[in-house]
Each structure stands twice: as structure tokens, then as C-alpha cells.
N, C-alpha and C positions, 0 to 999 in steps of 0.2 A: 457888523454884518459879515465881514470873512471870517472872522471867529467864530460866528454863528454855521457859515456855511462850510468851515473847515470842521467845525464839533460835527455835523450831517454826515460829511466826506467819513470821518473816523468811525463814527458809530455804524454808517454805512459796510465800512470796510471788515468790521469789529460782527458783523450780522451776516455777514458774505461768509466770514471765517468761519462763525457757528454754524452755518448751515453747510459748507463744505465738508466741517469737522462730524457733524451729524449724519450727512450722506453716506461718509467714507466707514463710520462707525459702524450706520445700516447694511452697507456691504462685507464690513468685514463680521460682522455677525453672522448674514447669509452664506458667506464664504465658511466661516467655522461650523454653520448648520449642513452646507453641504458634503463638509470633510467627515462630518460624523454619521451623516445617511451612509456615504461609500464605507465607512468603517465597520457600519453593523451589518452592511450587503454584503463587504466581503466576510466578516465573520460568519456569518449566514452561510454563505455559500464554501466554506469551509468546511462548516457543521456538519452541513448537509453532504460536501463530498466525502466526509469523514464516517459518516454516518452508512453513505452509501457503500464505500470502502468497506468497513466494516461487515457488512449484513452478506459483501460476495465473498469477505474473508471466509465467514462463517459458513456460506454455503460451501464453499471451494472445501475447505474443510469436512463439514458433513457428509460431500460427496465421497472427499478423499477415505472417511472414517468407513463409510459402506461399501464403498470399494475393498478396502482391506478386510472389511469383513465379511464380508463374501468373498473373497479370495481364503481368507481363512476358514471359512466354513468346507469353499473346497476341497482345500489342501487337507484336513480334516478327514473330509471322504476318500480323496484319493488316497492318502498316508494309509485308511483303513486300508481299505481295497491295497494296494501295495503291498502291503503288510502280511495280507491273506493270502497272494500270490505267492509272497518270496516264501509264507509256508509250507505252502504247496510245490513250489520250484526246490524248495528245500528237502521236503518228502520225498518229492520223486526223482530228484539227486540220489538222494541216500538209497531209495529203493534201486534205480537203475546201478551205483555202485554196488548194490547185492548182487545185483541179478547179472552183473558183470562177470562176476567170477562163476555164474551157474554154465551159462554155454559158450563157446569160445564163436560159434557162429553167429550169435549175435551180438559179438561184439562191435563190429562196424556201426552198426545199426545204434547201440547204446551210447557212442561217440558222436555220433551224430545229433541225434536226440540232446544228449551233455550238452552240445556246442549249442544247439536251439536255446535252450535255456538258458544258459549263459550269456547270449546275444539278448534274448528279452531284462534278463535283472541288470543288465549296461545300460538297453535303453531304457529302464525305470530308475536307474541313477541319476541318467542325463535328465529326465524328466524332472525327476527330485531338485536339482541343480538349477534347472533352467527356470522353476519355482522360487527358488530361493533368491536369483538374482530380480525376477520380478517386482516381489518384496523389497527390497534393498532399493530399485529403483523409483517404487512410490514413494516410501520414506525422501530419498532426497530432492522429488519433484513439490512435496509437502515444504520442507524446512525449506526450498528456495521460494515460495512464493512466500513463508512468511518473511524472510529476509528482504525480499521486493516491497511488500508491503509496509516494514518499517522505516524503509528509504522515501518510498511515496509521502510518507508521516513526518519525518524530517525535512523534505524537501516544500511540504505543505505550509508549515513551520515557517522556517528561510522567506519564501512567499510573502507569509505578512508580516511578519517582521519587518522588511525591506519594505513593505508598503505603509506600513505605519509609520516608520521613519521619515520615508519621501515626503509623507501627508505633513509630517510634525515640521519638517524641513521648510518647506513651501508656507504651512502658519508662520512660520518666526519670519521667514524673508518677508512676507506681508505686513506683520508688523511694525517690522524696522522699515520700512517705506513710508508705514501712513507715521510713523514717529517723526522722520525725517521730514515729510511734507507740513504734518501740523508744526514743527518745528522752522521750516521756511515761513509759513505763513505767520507765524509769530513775530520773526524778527521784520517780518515786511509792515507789518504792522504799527510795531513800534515806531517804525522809521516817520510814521505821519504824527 
């Protein structure tokens, strides 16, 4: 009879076991299905920032590309126009240095004139110049946001990595618990 009711007691305790060990299993499944919903959300949402990143690269870009060209279509027109002046300003240099030596009374008058045109092809220098560093300044507003942007890509990187770690992390401490626990529950077992 206590044989009997100690074989109950064991089998009893032996059915407690398996169903503790079957609980903990059901959760630790739920627990590994939940770690991989976050894994494919946060890839997801990678993608999709990568994606979005992407598409205002492109625009930033695009914009920057028509920007320049249309600055270069300008400069184009004005370089002509420029061009046509200073041969102009160059003609009537040359003419006013003829016409210099023709009358001595108008000489003031021709130095003056001189000096007009000289003051205009300075300011179409500066003008040329102040063009030029324009250019120069889009070019390096361009290569820094690519440079941003491959840091964002890096840094996006870093991101999951660190989070797939934590996730991988967190599974093994889990594991090594219910090991530990089925492992208590074992030796308690035995003891009947």
C-alpha cells in the first residue's frame, strides 16, 4: 500500500516535471517566435529607411545635377555676352588709342572713357570669379552630403548588429535557465 502510494507520489511528480518541462518549452518557442517577428520588423524598417535614404539621395542629387546645369547653361550665356563685350571694350580701346593721338583736346575726355571701360571688364572679372567660386561651392555641398549619407549607412549597420546580438544574447541566457531549472527538477526527482 505505501509502495503503491509512493509509485503515485513519483509518477505524480515525474507528470508535474513533463508538464513544467512542456510549458517552459511552449514559451521558450513563443519567446524565439517573438525574437524573430522583432528581427524581420527591424530589418523591415531598415530597408525601408535605406530605401527612403536612398530615393532623397537621388533627389538631393538630381536637384544638385540641375542646379549645375543651369548654372552652366548660364554661365554659357553670360561667358558669350562677356565675350562680345570685352570685344567690343577691346575695339573701342584700340579705336580710342587712335583717336588719342588725332586731337590733344580730346584727350581728357578719351582717359576717361579708357578708365569707364576698364572699371566695367574689372567688374566682369569679379563677376567671372564670383561664378567660379559658386561652382566650387556646390561641388563640395554635393560630396558632403554624400559623405553624411554613408555614415547614416554605417551607423544603420552598427544598429542591428548590436540588436541582433542583444536578441542572440538574451536566447542563450534563456536557455541556460530552462537547462538549469529542467536540471533542478531532475535531480529533485530522483531524490523520491
Amino acid at each position: 500500500m505505501l509502495v503503491e502510494e509512493l509509485t503515485k507520489m513519483h509518477e505524480q511528480r515525474v507528470q508535474n516535471l513533463k508538464d513544467t518541462v512542456t510549458a517552459r518549452t511552449d514559451q521558450f518557442e513563443s519567446l524565439l517566435h517573438e525574437v524573430e517577428v522583432a528581427r524581420r520588423k527591424a530589418d523591415l524598417i531598415k530597408l525601408q529607411l535605406e530605401e527612403k535614404h536612398k530615393r532623397e539621395l537621388e533627389q538631393v542629387k538630381q536637384t544638385a545635377q540641375e542646379s549645375t546645369d543651369r548654372h552652366a547653361r548660364l554661365m554659357q550665356e553670360q561667358n558669350a555676352k562677356l565675350e562680345k563685350s570685352m570685344e567690343f571694350l577691346k575695339r573701342s580701346w584700340k579705336e580710342l588709342d587712335e583717336k588719342e593721338h588725332q586731337n590733344q583736346a580730346d584727350r581728357t575726355r578719351l582717359e576717361r572713357e579708357k578708365k569707364e571701360y576698364q572699371r566695367h571688364l574689372d567688374i566682369m572679372d569679379q563677376e567671372t570669379e564670383r561664378q567660379k567660386k559658386f561652382l566650387a561651392h556646390q561641388v563640395k555641398l554635393i560630396q558632403k552630403h554624400e559623405e553624411e549619407s554613408k555614415k547614416l549607412s554605417l551607423l544603420m549597420q552598427n544598429m542591428t548588429l548590436r540588436l541582433a546580438t542583444k536578441q542572440q544574447a538574451e536566447i542563450e541566457k534563456q536557455q541556460m535557465e530552462e537547462i538549469k531549472e529542467s536540471k533542478k527538477f531532475g535531480v529533485t526527482c530522483t531524490t523520491f
